[in-house]
PAKEMAR-484804 format. One line per 8 residues: their letters; for each residue x, y, z of C-alpha. Coordinates in Angstrom, 1 decimal, always signed. Layout:
% residues N
A> X,Y,Z ~ ...;
% end
This chain:
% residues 64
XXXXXXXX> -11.6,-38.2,+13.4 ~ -13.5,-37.1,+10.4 ~ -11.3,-33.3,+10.6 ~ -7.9,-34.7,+10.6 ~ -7.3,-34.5,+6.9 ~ -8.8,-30.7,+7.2 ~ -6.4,-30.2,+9.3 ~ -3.4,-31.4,+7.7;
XXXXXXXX> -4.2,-29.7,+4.7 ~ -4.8,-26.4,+6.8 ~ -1.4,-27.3,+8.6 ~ +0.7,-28.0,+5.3 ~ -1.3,-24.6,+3.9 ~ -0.4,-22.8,+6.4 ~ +3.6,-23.8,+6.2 ~ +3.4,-23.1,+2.8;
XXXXXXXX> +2.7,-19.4,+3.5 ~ +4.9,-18.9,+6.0 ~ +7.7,-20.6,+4.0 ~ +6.5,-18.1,+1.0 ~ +6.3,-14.8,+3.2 ~ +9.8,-15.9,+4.6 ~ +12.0,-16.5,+1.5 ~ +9.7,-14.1,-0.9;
XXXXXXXX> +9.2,-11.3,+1.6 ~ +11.5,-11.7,+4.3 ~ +14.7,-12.4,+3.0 ~ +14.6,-10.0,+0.6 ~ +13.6,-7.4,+2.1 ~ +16.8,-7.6,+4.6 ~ +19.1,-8.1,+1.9 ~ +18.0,-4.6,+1.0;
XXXXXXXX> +18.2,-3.0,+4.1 ~ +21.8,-4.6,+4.6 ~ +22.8,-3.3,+1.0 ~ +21.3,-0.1,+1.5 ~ +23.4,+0.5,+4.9 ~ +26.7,-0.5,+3.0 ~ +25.9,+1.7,+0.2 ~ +25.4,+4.9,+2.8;
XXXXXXXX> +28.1,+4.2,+4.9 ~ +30.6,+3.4,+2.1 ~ +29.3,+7.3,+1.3 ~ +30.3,+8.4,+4.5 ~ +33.5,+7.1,+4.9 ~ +34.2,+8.5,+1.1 ~ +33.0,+12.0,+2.5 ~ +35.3,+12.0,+5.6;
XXXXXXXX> +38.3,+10.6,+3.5 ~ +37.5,+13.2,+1.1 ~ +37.7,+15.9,+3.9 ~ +41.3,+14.9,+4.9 ~ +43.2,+14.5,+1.7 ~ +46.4,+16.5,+1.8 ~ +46.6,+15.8,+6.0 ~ +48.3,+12.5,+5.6;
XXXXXXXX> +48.0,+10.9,+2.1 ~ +48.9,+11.8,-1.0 ~ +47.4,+15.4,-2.4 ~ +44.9,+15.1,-5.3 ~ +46.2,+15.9,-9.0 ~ +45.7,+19.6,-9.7 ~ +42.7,+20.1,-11.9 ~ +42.9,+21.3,-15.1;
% end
C-alpha cells in the first residue's frame, strides 16, 4: 500500500509527457508535413497550368 502514491505520481508523470510529446511534437510536426504537401502540390498544378496556357484559356500578355 505504501507505493500507491509512487505510482500515481509516476502515472500523472507519465501523462504529462505523453500529453507534452503529443501537442508539442506531434501536432506540429503534421501540420508541417500537411502544409509542406499543399505548398508542392499547389507548385505542380501551377507548372502543368503553366504548360497549357494558349490551349484553352486566355494567352498570356505579350512581354515587353
Amino acid at each position: 500500500m505504501e507505493f500507491a502514491p509512487l505510482f500515481a505520481l509516476s502515472q500523472a508523470w507519465t501523462d504529462s509527457i505523453g500529453l507534452l510529446f503529443t501537442f508539442a511534437v506531434l501536432m506540429p510536426a503534421i501540420a508541417t508535413v500537411c502544409i509542406v504537401v499543399s505548398i508542392v502540390s499547389g507548385r505542380g498544378e501551377k507548372s502543368d497550368d503553366g504548360k497549357l496556357t494558349g490551349r484553352w484559356g486566355r494567352k498570356p500578355p505579350p512581354s515587353e
